[in-house]
Each structure stands twice: as C-alpha cells, then as structure tokens.
Backbone as a chain_set.jsonl record, in Angstrom:
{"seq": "XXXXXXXXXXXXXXXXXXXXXXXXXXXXXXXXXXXXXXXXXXXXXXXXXXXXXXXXXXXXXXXXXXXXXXXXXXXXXXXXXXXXXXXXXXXXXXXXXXXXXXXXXXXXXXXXXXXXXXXXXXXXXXXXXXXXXXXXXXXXXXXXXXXXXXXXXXXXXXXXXXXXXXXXXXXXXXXXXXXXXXXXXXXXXXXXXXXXXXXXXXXXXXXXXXXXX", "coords": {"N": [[-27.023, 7.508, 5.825], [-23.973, 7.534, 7.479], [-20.789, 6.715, 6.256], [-18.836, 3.877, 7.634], [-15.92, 3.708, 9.381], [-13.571, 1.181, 10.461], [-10.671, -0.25, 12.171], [-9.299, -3.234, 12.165], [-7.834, -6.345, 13.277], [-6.11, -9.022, 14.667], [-8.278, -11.74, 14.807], [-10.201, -10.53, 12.968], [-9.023, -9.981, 11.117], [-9.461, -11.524, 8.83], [-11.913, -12.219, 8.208], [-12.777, -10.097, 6.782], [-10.71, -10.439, 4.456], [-12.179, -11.764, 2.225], [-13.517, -9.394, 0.943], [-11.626, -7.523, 1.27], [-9.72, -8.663, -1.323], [-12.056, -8.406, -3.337], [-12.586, -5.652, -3.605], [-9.887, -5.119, -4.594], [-9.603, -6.55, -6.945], [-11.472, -5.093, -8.355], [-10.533, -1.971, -8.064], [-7.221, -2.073, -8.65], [-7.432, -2.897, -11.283], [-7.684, -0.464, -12.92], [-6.024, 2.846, -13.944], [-3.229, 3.556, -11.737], [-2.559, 0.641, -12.135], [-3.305, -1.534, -13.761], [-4.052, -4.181, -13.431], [-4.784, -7.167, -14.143], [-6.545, -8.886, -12.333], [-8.38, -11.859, -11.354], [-9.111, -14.202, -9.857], [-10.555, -14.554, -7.172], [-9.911, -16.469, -5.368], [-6.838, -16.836, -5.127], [-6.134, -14.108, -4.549], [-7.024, -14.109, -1.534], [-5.581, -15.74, -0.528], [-3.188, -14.495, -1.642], [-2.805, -12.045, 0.494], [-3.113, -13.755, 3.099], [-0.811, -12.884, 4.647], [-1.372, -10.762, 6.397], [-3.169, -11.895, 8.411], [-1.475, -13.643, 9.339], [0.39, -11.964, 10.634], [0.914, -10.692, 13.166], [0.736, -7.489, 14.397], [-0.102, -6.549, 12.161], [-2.918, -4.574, 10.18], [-6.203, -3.898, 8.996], [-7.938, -1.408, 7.839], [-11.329, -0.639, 7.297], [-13.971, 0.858, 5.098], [-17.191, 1.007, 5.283], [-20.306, 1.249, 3.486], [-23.907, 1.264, 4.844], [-23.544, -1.207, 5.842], [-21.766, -2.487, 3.597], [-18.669, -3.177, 2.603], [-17.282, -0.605, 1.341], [-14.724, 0.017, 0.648], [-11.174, -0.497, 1.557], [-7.642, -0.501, 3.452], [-4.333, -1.314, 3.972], [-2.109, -2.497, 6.438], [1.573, -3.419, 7.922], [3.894, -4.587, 9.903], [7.011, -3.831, 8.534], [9.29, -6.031, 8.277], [7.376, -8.117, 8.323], [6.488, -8.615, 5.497], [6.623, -9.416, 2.626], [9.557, -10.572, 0.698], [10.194, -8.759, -1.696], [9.546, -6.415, -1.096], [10.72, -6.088, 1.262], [13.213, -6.115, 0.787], [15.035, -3.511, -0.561], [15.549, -2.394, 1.951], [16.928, -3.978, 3.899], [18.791, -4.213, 1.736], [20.056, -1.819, 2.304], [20.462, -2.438, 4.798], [19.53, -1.926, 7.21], [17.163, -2.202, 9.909], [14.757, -3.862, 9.884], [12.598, -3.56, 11.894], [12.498, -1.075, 12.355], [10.118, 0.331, 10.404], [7.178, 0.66, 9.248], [4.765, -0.585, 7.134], [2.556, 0.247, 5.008], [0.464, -0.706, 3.12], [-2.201, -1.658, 0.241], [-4.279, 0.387, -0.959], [-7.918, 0.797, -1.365], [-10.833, 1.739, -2.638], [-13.82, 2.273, -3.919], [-15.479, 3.866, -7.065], [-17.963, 5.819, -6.175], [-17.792, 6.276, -3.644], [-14.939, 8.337, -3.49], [-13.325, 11.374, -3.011], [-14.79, 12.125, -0.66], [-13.387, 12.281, 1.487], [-12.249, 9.937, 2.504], [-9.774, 8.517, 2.025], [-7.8, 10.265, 3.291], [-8.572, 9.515, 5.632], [-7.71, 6.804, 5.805], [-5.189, 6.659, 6.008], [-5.025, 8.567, 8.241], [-5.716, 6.471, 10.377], [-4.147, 4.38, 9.801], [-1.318, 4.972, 10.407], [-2.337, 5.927, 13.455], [-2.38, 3.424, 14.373], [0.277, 2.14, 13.46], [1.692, 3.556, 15.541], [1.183, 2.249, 17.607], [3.711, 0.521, 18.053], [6.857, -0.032, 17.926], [7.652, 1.13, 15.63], [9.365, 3.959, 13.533], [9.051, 4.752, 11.269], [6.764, 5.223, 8.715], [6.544, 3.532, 5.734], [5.544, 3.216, 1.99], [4.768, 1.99, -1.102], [4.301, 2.815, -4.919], [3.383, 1.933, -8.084], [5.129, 2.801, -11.009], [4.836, 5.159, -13.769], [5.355, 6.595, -17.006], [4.681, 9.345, -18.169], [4.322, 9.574, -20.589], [2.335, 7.452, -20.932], [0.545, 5.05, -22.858], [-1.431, 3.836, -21.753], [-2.728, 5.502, -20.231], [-5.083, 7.83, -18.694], [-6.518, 11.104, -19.628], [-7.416, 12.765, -18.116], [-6.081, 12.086, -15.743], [-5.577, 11.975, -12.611], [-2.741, 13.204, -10.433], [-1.315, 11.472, -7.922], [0.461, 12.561, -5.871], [0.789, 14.955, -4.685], [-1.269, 14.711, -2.542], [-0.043, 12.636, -1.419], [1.745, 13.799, -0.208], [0.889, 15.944, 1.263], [-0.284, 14.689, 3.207], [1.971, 13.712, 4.526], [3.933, 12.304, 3.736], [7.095, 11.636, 2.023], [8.902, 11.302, -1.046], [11.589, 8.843, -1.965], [13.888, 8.789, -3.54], [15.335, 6.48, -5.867], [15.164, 4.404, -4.494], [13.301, 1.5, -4.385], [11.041, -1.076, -5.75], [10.882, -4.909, -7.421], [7.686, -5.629, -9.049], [5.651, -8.7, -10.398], [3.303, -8.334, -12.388], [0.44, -9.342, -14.555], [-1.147, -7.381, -17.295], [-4.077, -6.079, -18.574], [-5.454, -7.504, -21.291], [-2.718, -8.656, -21.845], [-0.721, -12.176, -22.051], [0.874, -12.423, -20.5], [2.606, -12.182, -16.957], [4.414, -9.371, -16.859], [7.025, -7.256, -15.436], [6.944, -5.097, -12.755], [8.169, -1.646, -11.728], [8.222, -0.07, -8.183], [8.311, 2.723, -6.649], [9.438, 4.049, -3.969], [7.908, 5.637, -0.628], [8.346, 8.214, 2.146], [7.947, 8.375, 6.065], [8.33, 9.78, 8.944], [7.224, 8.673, 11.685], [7.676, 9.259, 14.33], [10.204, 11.549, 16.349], [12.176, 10.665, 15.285], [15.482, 11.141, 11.974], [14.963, 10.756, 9.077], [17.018, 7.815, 7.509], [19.934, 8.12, 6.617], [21.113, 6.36, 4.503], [18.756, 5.902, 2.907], [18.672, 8.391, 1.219], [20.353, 8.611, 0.067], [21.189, 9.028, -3.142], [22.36, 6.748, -4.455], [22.652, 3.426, -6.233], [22.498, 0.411, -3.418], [25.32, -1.375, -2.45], [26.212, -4.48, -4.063]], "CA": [[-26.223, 6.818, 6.847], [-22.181, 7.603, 7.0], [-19.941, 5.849, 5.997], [-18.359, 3.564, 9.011], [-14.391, 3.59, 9.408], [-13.296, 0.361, 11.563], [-9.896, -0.714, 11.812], [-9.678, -4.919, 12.078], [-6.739, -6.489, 13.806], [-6.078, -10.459, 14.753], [-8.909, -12.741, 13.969], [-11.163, -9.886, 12.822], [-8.806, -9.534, 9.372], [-10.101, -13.231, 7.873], [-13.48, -12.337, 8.239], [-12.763, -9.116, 5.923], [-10.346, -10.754, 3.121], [-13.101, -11.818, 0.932], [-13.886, -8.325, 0.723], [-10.238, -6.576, 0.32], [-10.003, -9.066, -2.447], [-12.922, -8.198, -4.191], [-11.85, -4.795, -4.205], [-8.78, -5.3, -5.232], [-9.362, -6.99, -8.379], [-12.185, -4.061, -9.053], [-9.771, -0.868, -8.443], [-6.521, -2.116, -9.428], [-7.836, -3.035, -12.783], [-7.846, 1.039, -13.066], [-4.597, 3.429, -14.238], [-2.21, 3.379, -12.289], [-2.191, -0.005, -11.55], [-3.46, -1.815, -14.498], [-3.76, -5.201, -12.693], [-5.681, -8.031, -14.455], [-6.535, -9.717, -11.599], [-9.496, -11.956, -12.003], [-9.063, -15.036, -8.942], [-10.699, -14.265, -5.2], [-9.143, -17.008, -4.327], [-5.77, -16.448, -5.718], [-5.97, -12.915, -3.6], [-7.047, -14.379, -0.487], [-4.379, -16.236, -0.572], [-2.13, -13.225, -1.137], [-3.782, -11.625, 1.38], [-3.218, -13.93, 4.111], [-0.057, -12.107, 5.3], [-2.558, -10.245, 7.277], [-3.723, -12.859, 9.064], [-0.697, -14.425, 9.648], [1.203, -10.677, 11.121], [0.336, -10.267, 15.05], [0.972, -6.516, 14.237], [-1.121, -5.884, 11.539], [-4.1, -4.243, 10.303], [-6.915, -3.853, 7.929], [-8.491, -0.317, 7.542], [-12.475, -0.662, 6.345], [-15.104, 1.684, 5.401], [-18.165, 0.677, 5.112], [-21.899, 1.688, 3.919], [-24.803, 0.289, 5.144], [-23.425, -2.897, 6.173], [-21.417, -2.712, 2.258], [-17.261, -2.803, 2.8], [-16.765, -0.399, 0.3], [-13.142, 0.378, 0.79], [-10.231, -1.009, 2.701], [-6.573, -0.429, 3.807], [-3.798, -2.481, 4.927], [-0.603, -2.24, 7.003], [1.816, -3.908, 8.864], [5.31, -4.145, 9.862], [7.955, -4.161, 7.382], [9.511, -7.421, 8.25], [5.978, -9.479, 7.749], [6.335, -8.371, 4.123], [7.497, -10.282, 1.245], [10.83, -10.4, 0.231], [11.024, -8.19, -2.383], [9.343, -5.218, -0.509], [11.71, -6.165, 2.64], [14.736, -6.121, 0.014], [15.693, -2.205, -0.817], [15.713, -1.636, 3.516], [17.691, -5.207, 3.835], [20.357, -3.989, 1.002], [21.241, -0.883, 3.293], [21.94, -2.684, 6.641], [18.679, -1.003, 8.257], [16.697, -2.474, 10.735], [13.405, -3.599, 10.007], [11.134, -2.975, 12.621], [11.757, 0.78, 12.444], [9.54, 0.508, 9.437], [5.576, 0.143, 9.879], [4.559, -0.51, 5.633], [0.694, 0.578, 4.18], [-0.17, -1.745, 1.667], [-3.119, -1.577, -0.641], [-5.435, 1.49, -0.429], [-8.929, 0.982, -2.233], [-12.146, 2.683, -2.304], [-14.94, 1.957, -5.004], [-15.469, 4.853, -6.943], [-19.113, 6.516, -5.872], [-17.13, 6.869, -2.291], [-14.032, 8.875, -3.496], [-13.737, 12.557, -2.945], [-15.048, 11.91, 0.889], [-12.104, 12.204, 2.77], [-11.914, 8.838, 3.071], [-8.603, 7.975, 1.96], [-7.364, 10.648, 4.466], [-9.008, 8.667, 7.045], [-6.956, 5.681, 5.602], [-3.683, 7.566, 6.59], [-4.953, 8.705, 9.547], [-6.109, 5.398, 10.777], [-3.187, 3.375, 9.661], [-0.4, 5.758, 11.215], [-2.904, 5.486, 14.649], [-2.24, 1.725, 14.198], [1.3, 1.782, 13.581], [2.192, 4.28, 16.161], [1.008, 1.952, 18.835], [4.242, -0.241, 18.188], [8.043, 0.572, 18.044], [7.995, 1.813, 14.033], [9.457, 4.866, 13.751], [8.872, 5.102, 9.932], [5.598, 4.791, 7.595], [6.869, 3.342, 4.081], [4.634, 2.581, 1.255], [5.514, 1.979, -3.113], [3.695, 3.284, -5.535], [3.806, 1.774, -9.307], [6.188, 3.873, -11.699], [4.521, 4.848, -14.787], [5.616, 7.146, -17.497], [3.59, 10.404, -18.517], [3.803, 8.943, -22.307], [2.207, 5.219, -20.717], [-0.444, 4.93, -23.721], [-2.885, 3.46, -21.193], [-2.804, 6.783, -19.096], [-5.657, 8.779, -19.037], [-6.235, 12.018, -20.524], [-7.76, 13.699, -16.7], [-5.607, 11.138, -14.76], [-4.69, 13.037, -11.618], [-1.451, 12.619, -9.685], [-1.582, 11.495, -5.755], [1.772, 12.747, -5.163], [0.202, 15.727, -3.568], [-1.892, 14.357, -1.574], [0.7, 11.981, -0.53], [2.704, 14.906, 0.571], [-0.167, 16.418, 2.269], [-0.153, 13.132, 4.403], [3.192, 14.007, 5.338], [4.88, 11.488, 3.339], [8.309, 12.207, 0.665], [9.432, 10.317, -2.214], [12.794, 8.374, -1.49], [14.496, 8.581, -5.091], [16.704, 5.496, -5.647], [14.763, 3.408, -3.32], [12.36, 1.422, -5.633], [11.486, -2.363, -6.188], [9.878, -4.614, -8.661], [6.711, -6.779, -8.459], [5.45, -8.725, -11.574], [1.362, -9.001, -12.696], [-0.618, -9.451, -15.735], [-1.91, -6.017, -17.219], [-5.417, -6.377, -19.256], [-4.717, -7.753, -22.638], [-1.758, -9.559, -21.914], [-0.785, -13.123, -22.076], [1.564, -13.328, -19.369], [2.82, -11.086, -16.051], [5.574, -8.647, -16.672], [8.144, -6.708, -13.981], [6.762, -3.009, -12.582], [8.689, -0.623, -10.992], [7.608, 0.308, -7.614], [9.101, 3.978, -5.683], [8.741, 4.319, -1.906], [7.773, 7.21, 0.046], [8.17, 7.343, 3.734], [7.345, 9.339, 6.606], [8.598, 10.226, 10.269], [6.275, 8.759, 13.096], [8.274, 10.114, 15.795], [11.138, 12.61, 15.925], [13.579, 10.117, 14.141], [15.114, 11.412, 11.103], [15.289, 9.385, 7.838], [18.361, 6.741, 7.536], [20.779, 8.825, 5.311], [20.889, 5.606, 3.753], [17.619, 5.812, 1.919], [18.565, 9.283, 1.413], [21.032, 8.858, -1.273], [20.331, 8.15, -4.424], [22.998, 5.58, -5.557], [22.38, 2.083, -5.417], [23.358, -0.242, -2.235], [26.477, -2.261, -2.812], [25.399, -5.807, -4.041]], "C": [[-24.739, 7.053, 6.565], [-21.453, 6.557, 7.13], [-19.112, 5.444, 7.441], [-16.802, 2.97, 8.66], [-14.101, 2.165, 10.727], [-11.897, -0.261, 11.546], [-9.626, -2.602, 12.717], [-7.987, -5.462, 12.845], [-7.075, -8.02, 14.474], [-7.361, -11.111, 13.752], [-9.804, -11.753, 13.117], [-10.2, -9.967, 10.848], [-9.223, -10.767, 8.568], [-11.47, -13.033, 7.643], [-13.427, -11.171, 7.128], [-12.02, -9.24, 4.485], [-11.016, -10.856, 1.959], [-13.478, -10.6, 0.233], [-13.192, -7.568, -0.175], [-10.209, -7.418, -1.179], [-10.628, -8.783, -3.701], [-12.343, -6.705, -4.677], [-10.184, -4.076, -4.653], [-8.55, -5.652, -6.84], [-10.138, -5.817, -8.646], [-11.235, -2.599, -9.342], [-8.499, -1.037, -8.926], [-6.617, -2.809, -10.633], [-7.493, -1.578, -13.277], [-6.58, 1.178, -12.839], [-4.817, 3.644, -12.232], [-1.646, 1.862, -12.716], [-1.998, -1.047, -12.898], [-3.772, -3.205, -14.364], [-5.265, -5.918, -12.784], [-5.662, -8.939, -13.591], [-8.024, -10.166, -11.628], [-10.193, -13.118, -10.94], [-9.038, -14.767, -7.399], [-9.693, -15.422, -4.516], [-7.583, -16.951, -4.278], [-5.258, -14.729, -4.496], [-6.457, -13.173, -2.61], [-5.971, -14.815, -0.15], [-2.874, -15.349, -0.574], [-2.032, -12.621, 0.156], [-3.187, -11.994, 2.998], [-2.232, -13.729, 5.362], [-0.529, -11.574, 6.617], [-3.106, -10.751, 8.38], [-2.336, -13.534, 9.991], [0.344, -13.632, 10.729], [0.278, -10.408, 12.385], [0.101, -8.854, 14.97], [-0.178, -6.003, 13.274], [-2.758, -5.176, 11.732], [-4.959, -3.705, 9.177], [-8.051, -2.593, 8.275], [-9.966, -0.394, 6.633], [-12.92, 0.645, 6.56], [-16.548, 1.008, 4.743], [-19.588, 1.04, 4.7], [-22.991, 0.912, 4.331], [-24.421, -1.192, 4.897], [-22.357, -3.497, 5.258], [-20.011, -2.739, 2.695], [-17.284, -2.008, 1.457], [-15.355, 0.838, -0.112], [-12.068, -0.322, 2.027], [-8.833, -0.319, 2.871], [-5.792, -0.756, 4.303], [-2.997, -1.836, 5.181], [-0.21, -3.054, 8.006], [2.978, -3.952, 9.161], [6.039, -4.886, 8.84], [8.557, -5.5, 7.408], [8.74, -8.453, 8.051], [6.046, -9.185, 6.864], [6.956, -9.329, 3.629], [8.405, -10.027, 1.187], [11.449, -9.428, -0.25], [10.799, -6.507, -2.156], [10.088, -5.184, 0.284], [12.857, -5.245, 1.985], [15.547, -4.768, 0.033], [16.147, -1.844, 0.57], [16.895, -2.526, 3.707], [18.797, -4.722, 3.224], [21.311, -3.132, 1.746], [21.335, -1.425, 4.363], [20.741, -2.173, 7.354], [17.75, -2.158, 8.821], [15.167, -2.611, 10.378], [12.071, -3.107, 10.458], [11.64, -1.719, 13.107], [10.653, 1.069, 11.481], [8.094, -0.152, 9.583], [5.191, 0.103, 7.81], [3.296, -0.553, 5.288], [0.853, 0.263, 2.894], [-0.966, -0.843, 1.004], [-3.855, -0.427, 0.111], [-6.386, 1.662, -1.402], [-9.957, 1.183, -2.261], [-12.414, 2.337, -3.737], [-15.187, 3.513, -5.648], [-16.315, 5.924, -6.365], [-18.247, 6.808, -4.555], [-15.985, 7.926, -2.433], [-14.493, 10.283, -3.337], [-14.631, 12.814, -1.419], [-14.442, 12.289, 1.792], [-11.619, 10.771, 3.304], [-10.705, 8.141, 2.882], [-7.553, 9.059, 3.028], [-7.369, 10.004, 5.469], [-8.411, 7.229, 7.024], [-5.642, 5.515, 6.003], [-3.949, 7.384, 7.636], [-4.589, 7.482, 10.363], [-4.654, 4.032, 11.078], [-1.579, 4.011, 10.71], [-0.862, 5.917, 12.89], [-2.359, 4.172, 14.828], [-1.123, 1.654, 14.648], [2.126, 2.546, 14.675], [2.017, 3.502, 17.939], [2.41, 0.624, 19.167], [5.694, 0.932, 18.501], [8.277, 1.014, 16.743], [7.926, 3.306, 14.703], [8.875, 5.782, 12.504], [7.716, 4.769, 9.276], [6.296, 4.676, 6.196], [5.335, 2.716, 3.391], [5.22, 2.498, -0.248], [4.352, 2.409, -3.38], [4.281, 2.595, -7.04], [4.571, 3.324, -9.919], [5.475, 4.104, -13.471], [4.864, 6.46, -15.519], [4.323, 8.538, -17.892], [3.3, 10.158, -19.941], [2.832, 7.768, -22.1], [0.574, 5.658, -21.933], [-1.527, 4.716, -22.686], [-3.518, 4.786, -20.329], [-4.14, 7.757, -19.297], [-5.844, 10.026, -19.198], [-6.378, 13.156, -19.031], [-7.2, 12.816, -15.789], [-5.29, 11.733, -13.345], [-3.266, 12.599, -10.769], [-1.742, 12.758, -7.816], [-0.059, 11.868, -5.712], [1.642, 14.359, -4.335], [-0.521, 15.433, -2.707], [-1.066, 13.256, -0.969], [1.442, 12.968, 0.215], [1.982, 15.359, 1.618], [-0.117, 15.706, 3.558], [0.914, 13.288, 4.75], [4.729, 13.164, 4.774], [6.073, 12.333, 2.134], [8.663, 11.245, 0.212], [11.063, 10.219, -1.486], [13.779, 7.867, -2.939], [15.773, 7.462, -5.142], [15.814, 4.514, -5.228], [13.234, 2.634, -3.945], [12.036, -0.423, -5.073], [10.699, -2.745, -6.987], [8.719, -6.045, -8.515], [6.267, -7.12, -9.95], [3.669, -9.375, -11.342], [1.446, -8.573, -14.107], [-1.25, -8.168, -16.104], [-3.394, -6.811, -18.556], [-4.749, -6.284, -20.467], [-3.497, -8.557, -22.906], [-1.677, -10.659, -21.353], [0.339, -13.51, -20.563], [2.201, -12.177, -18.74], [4.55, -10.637, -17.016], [5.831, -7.901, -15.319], [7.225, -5.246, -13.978], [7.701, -2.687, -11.428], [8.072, -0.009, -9.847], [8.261, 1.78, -6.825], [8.624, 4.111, -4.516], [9.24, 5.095, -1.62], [7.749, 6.659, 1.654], [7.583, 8.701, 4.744], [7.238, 9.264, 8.209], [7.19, 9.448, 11.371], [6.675, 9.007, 14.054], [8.842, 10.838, 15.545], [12.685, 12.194, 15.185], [14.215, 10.898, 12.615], [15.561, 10.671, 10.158], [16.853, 8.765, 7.388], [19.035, 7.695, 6.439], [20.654, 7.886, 4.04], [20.096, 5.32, 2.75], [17.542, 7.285, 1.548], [19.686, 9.696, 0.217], [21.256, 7.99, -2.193], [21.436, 7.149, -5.506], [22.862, 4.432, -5.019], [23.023, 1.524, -4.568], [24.047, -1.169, -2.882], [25.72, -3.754, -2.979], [25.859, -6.513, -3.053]], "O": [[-24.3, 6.773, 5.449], [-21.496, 5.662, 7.975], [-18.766, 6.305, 8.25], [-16.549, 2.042, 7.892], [-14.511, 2.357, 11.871], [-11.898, -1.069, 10.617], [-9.9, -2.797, 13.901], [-7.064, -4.65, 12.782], [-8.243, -8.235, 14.8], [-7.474, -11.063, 12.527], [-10.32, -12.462, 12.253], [-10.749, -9.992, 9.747], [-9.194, -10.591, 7.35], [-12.098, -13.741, 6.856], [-14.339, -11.404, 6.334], [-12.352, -8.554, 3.518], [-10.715, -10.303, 0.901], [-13.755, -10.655, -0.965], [-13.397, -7.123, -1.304], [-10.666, -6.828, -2.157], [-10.107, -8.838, -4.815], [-11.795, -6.509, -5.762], [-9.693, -2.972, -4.891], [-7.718, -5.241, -7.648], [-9.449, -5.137, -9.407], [-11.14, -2.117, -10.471], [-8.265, -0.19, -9.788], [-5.582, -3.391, -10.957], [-6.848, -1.645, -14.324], [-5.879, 0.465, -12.12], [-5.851, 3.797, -11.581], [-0.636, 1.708, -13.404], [-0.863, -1.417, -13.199], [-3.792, -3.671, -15.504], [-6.312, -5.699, -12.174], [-4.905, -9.891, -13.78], [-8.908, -9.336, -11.84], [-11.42, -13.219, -10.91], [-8.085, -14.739, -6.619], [-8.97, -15.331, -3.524], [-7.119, -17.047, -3.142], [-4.203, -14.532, -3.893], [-6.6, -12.034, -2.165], [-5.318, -14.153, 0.657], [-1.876, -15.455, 0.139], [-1.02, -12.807, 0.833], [-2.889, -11.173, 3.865], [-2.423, -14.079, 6.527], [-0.107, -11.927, 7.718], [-3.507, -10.022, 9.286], [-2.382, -13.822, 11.187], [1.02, -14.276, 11.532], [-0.876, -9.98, 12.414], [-0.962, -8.637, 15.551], [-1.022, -5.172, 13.608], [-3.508, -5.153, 12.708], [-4.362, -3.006, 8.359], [-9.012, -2.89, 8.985], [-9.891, -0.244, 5.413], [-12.66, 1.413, 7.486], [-16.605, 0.575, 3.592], [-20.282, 1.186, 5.705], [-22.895, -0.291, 4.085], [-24.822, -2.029, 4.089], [-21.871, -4.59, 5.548], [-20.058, -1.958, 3.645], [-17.306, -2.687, 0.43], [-15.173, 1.867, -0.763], [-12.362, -0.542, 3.202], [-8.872, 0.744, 2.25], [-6.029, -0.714, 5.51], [-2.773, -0.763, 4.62], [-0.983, -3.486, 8.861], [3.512, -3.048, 8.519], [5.875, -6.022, 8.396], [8.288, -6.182, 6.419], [9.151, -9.552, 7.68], [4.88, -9.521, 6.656], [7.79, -10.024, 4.21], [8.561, -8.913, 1.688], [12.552, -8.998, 0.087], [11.44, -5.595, -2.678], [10.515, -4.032, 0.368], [13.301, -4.16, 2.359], [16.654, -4.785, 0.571], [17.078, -1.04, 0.622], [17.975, -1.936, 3.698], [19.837, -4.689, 3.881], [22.522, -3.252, 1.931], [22.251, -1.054, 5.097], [21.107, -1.903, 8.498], [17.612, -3.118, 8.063], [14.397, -1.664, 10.531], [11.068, -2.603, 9.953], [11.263, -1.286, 14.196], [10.128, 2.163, 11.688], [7.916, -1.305, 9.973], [5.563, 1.153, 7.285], [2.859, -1.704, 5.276], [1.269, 0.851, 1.896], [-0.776, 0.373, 0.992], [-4.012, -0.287, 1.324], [-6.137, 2.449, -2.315], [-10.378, 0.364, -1.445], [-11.547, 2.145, -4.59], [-15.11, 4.43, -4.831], [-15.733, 6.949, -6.009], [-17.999, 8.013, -4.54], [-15.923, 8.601, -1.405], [-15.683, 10.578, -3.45], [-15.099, 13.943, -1.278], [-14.91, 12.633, 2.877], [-10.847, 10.535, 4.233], [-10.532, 7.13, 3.563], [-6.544, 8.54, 3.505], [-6.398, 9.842, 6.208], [-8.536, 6.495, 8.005], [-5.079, 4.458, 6.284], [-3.512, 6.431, 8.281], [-3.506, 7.35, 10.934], [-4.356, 3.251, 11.981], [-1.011, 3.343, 11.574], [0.07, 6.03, 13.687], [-1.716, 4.107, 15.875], [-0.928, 1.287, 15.807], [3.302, 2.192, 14.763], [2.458, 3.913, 19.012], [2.335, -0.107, 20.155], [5.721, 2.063, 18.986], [9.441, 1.405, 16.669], [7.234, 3.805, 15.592], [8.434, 6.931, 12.532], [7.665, 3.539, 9.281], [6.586, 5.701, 5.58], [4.419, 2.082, 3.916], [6.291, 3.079, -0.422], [3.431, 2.491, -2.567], [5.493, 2.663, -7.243], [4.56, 4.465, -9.456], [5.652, 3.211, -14.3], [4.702, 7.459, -14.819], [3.114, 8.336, -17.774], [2.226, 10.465, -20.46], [2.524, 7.11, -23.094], [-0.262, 6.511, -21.632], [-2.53, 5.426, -22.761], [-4.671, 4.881, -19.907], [-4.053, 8.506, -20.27], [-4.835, 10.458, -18.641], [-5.644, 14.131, -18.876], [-7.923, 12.694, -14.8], [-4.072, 11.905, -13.369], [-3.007, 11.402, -10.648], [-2.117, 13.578, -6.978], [0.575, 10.879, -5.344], [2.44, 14.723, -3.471], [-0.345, 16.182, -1.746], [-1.463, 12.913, 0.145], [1.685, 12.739, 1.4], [2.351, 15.216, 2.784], [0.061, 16.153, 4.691], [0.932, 12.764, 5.864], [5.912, 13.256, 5.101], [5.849, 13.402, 1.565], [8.803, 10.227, 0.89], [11.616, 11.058, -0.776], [14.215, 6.74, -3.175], [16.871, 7.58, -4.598], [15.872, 3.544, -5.984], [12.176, 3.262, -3.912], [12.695, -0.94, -4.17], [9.874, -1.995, -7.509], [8.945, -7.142, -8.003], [6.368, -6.23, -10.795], [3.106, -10.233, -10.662], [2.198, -7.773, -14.665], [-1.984, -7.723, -15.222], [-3.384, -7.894, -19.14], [-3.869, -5.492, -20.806], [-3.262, -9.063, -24.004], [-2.259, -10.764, -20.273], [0.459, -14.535, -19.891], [2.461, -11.2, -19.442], [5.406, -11.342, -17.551], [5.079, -7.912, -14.345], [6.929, -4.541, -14.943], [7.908, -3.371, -10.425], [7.197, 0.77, -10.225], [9.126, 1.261, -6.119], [7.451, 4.274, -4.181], [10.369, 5.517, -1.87], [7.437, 5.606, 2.21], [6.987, 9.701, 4.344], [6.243, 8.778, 8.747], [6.21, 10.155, 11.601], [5.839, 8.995, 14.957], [8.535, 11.334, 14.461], [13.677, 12.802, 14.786], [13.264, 11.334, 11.966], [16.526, 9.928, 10.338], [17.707, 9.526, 6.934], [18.435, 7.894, 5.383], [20.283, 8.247, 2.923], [20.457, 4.638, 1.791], [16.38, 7.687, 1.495], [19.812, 10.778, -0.355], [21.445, 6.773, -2.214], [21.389, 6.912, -6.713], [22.89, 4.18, -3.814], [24.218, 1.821, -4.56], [23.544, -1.794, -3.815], [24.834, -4.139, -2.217], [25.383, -7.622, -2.812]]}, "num_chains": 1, "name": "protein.A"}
C-alpha cells in the first residue's frame, strides 16, 4: 500500500498533533538535533501555533492508516518571537515570508522521496497566499561536535536541490535539553530561504553584518 501524502489545514491540524508530537520527540532525539524531549503533552502544547494560525499547515504521510511523518508551515508572523526576530531587526515585512517548521519522517520511510514531497507540498500551500519567500533554520553544529556521527550526511544539498540558499549572518537561538544533560542550553539556528515568485531576496538578509540594535 503507498504511502498517503495529505496536507491538513484549520480544524484538521488538532486531530494530527498527537502524532507530530510523537514524532518529534522520536527523530529529534537523533544528530543534528539532539533534542531530549520526553513530554507529549509539553509538545502539543508547543504545537498549538498550528492550530491557532488561519494560514497554516501540517504536511502528513501516512502508511496504512500509521502517520509516519509530518511537516509544518506557516506564515512568518504566527511564529514565535525569536524566529520572527532576525526579519523584525532589518525593517522587513513579515508576511512576505511563508516559514517550514519541523520536517520528520521515521526512519524505515526515508530514502522515498518523501521529504521532497514535504517541500513540494508545503511551497503548494504557501504559494496560495501573498508570501513571496520560503524561510526555514536549521541547528548549527560543528564538524568536531563529539556527538556527530561518523556516516552523518549533510542536507545542505538537498536543501539546495529544493531550491533553497543559506543566508549567512541571518541566524537565531532556541534553547532545549540535549540527552544527558541536566538543564536546556542556547543552539544556534541558520536560515535558508527561497524565491516563491519572481521577487528577489531583501539585500538586507543578504549581507552578512549584523542589524543595528
């Protein structure tokens, strides 16, 4: 049976949280993320952004009946603060910016195409508003990071592939719990972005010294 792609939108994303959740705490436990997260309800609760964003949208795949992968997005201004913040410092305009959250797949599914179809799907989504831009972060982790594995691979080709480019400078920082430790520290996040119309990228996020405090 193939795997079933559905993308979720108003009341339909509450009925699917329990899910993203779940796999949330299962894949970001895994490099890069490292993310001892251990409370469904604690990530529902994160979560309920989703719910709460007229705009949004939640990217499943499914097997037999199983969610086993999701994908979020929604516009940049329903975000948190400190994802808003780096666009906010330059003076830019929020809702040019459509932002793809979490992207997680179990592993027996990877190697599918299905995180293509997570792109696809989400850029379908956001293209039906006024965003001109796809942003997303990515943790920042060193090629020394002890926890790193030895065949780790790098998505920064396959983010490219997707059409997206790194935005050097343009960063922020979110703090969790990594496995083994007693209490959250700060990570480094870098955002990549990526044209949905014929706009072209704010100079502003385009050079790499920081925005005036």
């Amino acid at each position: 049976m193939p795997v079933v792609i559905e993308t979720r939108m108003g009341a339909d994303i509450a009925a699917v949280l329990p899910d993203l959740a779940r796999l949330r705490i299962a894949v970001f436990r895994e490099w890069p993320y490292l993310y001892d997260g251990d409370d469904p309800d604690y990530e529902e609760r994160y979560l309920d952004v989703y719910v709460r964003s007229p705009a949004a949208a939640i990217v499943t795949a499914a097997d037999a009946g199983r969610i086993v992968g999701a994908s979020s997005c929604l516009p940049l201004r329903d975000e948190m603060a400190c994802i808003r913040a780096p666009f906010e410092a330059r003076g830019l305009d929020l809702d040019r910016f459509f932002y793809f959250g979490e992207s997680v797949l179990l592993p027996p599914w990877r190697g599918q195409g299905l995180g293509v179809r997570f792109f696809a799907e989400r850029e379908r989504h956001a293209r039906t508003g006024p965003a001109e831009f796809a942003v997303f972060c990515a943790v920042r982790r060193p090629d020394t990071h002890p926890a790193r594995p030895t065949d780790a691979p790098s998505l920064h080709g396959f983010w490219r592939r997707r059409g997206f480019r790194p935005l050097p400078g343009v960063f922020c920082a979110l703090d969790w719990r990594e496995p083994g430790d007693a209490a959250e520290r700060a990570h480094t996040l870098d955002f990549w972005i990526k044209p949905l119309r014929d706009a072209p990228v704010p100079s502003s996020l385009l050079d790499h010294s920081p925005p005036d405090e």
